[in-house]
N, CA, C and O atoms as a printed pandas DataFrame, in Angstrom:
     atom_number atom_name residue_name chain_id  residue_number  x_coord  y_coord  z_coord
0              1         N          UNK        A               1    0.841   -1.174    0.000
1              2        CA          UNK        A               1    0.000    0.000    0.000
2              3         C          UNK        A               1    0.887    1.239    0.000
3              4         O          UNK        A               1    1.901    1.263    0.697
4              5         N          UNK        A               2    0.476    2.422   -0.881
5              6        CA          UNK        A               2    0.940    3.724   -1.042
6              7         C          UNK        A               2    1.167    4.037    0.550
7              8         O          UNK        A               2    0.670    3.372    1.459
8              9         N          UNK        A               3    1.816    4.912    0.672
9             10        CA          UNK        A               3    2.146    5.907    1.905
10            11         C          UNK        A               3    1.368    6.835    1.288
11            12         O          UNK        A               3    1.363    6.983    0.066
12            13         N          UNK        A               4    0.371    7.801    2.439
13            14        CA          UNK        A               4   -0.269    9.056    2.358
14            15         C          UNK        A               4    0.822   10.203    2.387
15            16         O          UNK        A               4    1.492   10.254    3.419
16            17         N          UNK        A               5    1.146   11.316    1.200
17            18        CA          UNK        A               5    1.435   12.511    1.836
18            19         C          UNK        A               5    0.516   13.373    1.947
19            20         O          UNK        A               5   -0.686   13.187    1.753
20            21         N          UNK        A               6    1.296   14.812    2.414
21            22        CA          UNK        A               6    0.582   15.648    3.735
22            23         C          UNK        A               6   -0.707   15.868    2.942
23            24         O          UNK        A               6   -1.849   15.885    3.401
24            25         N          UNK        A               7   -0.323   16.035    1.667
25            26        CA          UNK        A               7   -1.236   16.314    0.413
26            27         C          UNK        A               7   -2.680   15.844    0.415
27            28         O          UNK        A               7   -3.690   16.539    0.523
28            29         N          UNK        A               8   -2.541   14.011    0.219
29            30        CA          UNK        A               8   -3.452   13.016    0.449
30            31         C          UNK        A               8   -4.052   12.918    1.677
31            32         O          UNK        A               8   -5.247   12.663    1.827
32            33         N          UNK        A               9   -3.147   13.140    2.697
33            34        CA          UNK        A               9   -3.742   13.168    3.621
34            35         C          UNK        A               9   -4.703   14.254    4.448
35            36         O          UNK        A               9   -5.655   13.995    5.184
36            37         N          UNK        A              10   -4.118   15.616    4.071
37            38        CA          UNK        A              10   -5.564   16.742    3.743
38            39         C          UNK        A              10   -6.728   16.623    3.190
39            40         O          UNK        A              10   -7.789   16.979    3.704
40            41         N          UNK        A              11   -6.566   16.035    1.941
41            42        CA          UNK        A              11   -7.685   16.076    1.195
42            43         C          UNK        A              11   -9.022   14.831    2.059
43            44         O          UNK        A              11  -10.244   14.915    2.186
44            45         N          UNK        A              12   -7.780   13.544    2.581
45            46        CA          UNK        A              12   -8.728   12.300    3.317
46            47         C          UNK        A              12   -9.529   13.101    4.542
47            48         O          UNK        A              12  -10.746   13.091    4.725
48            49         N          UNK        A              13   -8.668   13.695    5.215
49            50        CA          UNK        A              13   -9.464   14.625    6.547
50            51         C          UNK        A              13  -10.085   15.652    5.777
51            52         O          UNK        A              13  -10.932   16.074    6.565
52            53         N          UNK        A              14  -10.180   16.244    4.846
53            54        CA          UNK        A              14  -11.339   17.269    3.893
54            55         C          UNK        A              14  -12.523   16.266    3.720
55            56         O          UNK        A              14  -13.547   16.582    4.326
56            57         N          UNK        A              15  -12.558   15.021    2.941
57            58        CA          UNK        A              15  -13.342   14.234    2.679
58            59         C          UNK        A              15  -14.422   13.918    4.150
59            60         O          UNK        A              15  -15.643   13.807    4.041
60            61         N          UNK        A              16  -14.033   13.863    4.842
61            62        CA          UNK        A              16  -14.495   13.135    6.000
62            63         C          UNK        A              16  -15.097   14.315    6.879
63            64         O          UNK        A              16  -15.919   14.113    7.772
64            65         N          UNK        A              17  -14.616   15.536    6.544
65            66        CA          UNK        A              17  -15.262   16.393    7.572
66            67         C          UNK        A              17  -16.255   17.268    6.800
67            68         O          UNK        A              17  -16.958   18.139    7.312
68            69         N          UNK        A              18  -16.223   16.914    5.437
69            70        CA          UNK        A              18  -16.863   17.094    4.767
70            71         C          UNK        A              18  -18.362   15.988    4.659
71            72         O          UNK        A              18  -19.439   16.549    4.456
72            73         N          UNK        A              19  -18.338   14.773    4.774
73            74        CA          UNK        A              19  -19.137   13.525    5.260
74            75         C          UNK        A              19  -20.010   13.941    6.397
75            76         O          UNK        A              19  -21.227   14.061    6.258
76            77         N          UNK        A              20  -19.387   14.161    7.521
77            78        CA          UNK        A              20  -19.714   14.454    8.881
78            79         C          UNK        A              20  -20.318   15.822    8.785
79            80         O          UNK        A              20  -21.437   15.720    9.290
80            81         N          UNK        A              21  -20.156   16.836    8.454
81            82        CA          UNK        A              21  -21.063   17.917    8.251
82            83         C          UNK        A              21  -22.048   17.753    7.191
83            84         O          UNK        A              21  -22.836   18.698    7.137
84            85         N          UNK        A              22  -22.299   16.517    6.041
85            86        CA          UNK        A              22  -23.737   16.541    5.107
86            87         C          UNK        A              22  -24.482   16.097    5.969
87            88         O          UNK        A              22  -25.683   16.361    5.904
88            89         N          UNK        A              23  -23.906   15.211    7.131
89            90        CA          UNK        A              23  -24.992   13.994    7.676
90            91         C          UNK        A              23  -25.601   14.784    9.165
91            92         O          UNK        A              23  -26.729   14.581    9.615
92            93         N          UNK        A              24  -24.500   15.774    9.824
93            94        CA          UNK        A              24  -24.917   17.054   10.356
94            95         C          UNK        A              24  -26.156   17.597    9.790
95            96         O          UNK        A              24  -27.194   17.370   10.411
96            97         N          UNK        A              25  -26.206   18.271    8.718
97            98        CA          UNK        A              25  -26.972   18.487    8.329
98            99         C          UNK        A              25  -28.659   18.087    7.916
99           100         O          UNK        A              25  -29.748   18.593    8.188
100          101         N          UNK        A              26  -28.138   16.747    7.012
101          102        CA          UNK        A              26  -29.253   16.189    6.819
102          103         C          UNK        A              26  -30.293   15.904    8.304
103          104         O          UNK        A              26  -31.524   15.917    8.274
104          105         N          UNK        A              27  -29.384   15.638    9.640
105          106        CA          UNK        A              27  -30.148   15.219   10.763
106          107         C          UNK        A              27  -30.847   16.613   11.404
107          108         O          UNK        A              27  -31.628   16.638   12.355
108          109         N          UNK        A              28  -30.396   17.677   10.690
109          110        CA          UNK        A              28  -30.587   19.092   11.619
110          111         C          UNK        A              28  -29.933   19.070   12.781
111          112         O          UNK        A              28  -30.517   19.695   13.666
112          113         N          UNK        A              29  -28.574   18.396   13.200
113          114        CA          UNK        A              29  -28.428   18.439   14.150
114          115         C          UNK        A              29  -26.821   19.728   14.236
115          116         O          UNK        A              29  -26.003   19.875   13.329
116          117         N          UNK        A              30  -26.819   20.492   15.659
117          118        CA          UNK        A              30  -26.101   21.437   15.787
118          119         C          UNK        A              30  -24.531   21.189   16.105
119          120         O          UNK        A              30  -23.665   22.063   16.062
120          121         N          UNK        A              31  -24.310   19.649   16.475
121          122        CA          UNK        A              31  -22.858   19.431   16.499
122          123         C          UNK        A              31  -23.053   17.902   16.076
123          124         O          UNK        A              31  -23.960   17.078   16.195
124          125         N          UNK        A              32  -21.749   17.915   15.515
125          126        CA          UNK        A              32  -21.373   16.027   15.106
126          127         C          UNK        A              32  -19.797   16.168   15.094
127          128         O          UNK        A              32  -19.154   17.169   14.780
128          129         N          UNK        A              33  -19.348   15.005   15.484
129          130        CA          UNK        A              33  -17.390   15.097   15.685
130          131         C          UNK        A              33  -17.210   13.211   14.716
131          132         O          UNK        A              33  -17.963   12.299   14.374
132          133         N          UNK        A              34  -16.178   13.441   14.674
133          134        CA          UNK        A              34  -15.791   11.871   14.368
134          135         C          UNK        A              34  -14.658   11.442   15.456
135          136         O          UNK        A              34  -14.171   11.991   16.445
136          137         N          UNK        A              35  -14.455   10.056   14.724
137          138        CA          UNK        A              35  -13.152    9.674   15.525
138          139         C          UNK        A              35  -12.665    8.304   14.151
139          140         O          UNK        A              35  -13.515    7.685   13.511
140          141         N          UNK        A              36  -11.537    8.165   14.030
141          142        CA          UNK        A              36  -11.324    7.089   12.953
142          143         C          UNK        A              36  -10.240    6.395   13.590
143          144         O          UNK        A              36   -9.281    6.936   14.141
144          145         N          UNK        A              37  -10.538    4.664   13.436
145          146        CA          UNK        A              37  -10.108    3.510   14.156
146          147         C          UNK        A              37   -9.505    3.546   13.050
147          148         O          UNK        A              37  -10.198    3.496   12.034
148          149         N          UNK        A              38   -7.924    3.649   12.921
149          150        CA          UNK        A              38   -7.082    3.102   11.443
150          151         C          UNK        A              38   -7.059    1.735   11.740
151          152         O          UNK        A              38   -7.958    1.121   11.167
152          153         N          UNK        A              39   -6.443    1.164   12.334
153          154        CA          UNK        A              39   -6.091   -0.364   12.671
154          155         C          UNK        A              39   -7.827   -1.274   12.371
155          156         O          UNK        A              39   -7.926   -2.462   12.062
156          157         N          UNK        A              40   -8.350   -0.840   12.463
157          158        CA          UNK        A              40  -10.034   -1.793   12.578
158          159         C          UNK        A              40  -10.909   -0.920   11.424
159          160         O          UNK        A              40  -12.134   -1.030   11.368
160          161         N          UNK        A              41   -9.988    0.148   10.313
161          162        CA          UNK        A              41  -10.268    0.586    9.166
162          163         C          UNK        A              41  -11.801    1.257    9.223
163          164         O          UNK        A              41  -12.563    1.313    8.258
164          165         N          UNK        A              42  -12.105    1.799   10.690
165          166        CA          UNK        A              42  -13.800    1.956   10.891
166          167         C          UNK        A              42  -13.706    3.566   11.465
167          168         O          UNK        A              42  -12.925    4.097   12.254
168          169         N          UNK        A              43  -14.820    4.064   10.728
169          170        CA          UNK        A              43  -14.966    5.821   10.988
170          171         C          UNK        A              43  -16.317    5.626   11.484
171          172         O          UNK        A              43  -17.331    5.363   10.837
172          173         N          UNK        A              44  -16.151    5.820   12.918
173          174        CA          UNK        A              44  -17.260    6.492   14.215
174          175         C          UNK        A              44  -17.822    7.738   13.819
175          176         O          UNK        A              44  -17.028    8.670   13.692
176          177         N          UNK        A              45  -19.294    7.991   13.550
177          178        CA          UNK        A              45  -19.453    9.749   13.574
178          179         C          UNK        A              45  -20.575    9.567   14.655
179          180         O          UNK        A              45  -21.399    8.662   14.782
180          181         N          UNK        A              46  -20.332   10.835   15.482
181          182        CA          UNK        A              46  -21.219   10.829   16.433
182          183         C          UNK        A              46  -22.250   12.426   16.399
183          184         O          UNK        A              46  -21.603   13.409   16.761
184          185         N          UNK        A              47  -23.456   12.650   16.076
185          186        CA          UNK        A              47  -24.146   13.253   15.619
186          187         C          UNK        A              47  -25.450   13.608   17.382
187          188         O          UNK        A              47  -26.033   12.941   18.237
188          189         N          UNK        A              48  -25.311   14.630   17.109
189          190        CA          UNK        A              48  -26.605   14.807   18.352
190          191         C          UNK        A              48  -27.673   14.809   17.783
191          192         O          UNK        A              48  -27.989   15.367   16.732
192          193         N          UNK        A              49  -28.334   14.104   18.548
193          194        CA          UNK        A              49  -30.105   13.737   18.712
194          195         C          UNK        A              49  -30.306   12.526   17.646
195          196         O          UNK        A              49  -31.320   12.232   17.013
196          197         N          UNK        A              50  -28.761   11.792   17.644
197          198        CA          UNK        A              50  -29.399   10.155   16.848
198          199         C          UNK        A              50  -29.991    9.603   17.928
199          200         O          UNK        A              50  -30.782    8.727   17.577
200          201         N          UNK        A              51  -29.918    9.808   19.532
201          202        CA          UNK        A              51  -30.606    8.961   20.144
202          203         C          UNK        A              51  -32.247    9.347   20.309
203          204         O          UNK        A              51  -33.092    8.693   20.920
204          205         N          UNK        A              52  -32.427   10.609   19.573
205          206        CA          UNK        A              52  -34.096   10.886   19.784
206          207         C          UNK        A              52  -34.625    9.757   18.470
207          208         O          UNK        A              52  -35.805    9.422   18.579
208          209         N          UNK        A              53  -33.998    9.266   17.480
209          210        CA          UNK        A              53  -34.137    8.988   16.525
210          211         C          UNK        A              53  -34.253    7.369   16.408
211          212         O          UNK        A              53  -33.390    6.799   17.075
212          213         N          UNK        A              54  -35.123    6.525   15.714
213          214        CA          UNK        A              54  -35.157    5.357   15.548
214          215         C          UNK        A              54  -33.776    4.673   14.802
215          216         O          UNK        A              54  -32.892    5.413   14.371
216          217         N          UNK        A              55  -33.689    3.283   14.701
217          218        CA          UNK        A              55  -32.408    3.229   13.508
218          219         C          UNK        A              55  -33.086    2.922   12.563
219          220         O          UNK        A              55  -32.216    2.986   11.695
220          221         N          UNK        A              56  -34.207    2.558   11.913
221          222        CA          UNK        A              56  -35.349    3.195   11.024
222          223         C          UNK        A              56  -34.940    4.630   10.101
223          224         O          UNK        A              56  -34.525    4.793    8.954
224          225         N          UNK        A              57  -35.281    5.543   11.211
225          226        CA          UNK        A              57  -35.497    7.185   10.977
226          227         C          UNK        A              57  -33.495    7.450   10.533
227          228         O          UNK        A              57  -33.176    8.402    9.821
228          229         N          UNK        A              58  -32.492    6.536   11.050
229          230        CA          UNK        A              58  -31.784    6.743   11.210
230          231         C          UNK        A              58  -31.223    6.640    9.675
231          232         O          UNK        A              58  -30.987    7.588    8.926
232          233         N          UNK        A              59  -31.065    5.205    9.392
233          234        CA          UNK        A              59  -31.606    4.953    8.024
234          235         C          UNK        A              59  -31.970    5.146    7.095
235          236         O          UNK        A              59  -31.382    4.782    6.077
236          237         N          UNK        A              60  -32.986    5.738    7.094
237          238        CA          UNK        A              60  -33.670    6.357    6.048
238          239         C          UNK        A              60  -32.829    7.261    5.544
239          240         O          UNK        A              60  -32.396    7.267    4.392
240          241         N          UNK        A              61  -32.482    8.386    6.791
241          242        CA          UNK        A              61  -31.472    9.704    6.398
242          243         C          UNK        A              61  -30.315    9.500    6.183
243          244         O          UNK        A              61  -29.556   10.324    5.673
244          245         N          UNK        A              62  -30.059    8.538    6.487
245          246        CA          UNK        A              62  -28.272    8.434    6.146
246          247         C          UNK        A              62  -27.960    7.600    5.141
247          248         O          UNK        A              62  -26.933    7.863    4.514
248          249         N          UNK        A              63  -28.800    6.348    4.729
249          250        CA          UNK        A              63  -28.032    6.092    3.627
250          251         C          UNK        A              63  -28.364    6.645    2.208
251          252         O          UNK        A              63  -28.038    5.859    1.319
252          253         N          UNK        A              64  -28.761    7.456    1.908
253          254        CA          UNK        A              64  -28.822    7.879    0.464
254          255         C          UNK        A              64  -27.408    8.655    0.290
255          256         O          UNK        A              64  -26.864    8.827   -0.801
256          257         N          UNK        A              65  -26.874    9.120    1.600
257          258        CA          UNK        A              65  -25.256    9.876    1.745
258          259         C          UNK        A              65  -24.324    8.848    1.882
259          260         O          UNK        A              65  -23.157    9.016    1.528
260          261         N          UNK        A              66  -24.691    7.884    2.323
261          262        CA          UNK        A              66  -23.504    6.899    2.496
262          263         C          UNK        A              66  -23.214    6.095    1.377
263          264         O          UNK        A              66  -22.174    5.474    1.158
264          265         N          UNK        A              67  -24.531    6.186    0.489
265          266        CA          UNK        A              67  -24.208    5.433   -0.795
266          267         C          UNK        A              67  -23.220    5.725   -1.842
267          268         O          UNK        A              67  -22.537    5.085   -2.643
268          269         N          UNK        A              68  -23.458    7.184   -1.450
269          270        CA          UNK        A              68  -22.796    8.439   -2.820
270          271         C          UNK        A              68  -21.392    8.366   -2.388
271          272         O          UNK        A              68  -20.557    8.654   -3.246
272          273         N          UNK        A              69  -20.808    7.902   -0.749
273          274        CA          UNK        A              69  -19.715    7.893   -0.497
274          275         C          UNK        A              69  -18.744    6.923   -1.030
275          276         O          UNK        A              69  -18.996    5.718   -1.024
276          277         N          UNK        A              70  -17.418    7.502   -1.586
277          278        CA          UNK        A              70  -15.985    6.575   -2.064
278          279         C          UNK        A              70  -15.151    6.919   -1.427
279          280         O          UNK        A              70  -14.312    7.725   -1.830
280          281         N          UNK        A              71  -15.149    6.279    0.025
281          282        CA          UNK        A              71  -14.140    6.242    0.999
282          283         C          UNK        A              71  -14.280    4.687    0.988
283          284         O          UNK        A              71  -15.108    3.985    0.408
284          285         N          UNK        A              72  -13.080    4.302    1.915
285          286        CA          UNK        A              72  -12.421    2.882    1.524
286          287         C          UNK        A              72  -12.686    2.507    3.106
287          288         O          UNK        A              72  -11.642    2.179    3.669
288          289         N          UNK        A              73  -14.007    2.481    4.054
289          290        CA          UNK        A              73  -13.339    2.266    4.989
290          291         C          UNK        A              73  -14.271    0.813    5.546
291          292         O          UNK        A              73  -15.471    0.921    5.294
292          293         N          UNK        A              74  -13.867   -0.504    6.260
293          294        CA          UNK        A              74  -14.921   -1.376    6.519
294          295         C          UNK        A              74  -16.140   -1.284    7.246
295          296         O          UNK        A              74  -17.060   -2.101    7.206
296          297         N          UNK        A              75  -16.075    0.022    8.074
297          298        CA          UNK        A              75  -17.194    0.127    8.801
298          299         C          UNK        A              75  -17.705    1.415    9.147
299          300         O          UNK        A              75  -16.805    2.043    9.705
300          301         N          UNK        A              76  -18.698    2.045    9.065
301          302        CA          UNK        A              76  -19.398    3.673    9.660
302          303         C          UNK        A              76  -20.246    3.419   10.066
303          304         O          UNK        A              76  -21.182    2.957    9.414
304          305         N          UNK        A              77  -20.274    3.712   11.909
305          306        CA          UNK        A              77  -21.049    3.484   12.331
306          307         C          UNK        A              77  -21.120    5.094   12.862
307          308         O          UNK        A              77  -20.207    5.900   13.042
308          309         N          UNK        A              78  -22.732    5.235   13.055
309          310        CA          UNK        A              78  -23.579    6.458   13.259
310          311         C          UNK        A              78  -24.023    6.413   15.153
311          312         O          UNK        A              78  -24.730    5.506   15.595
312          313         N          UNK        A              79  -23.573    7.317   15.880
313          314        CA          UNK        A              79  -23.594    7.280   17.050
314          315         C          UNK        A              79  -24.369    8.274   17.447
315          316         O          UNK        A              79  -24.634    9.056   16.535
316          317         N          UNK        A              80  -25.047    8.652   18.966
317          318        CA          UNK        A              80  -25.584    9.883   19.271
318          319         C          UNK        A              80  -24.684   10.426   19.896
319          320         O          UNK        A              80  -23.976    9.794   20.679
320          321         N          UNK        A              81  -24.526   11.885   19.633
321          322        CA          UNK        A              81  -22.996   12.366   20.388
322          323         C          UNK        A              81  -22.973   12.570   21.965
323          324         O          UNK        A              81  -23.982   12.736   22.650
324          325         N          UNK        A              82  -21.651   12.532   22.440
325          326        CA          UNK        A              82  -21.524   11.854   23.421
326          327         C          UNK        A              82  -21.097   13.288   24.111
327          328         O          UNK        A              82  -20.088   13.747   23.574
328          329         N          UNK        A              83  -21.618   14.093   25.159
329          330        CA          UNK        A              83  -21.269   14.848   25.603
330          331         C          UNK        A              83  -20.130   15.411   26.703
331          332         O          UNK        A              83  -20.073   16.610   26.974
């Protein structure tokens, strides 16, 4: 596997905070943060008021964004943010 430079690796943290603020959005919610597990290849986003929310309701809103996404990673899981 390639090595990331600083280059690639801007643009990967652009991508992602870019991700995390559509899905911000789409939820109406006023803060969301991430956290990314490199070793277990899995990006955590944690979004306020997923816990007012079904994983139904959750669903619905998030994957039409997660589909459109070409990030390489095995797992995104959608959390309620953790204060």
């Amino acid at each position: 596997m390639d090595e990331l430079n600083d280059t690639d690796y801007e643009a990967y943290e652009q991508d992602i905070e870019l991700l995390v603020d559509t899905l911000r959005k789409c939820f109406d919610a006023p803060k969301a943060r991430y956290n990314v597990i490199g070793h277990q290849n899995t990006l955590f986003i944690e979004i306020e008021g997923l816990d007012e929310l079904s994983n139904e309701e959750i669903s619905e809103v998030a994957e039409p964004v997660l589909e459109e996404l070409d990030m390489d990673f095995d797992e995104i899981s959608l959390l309620p943010l953790k204060k």
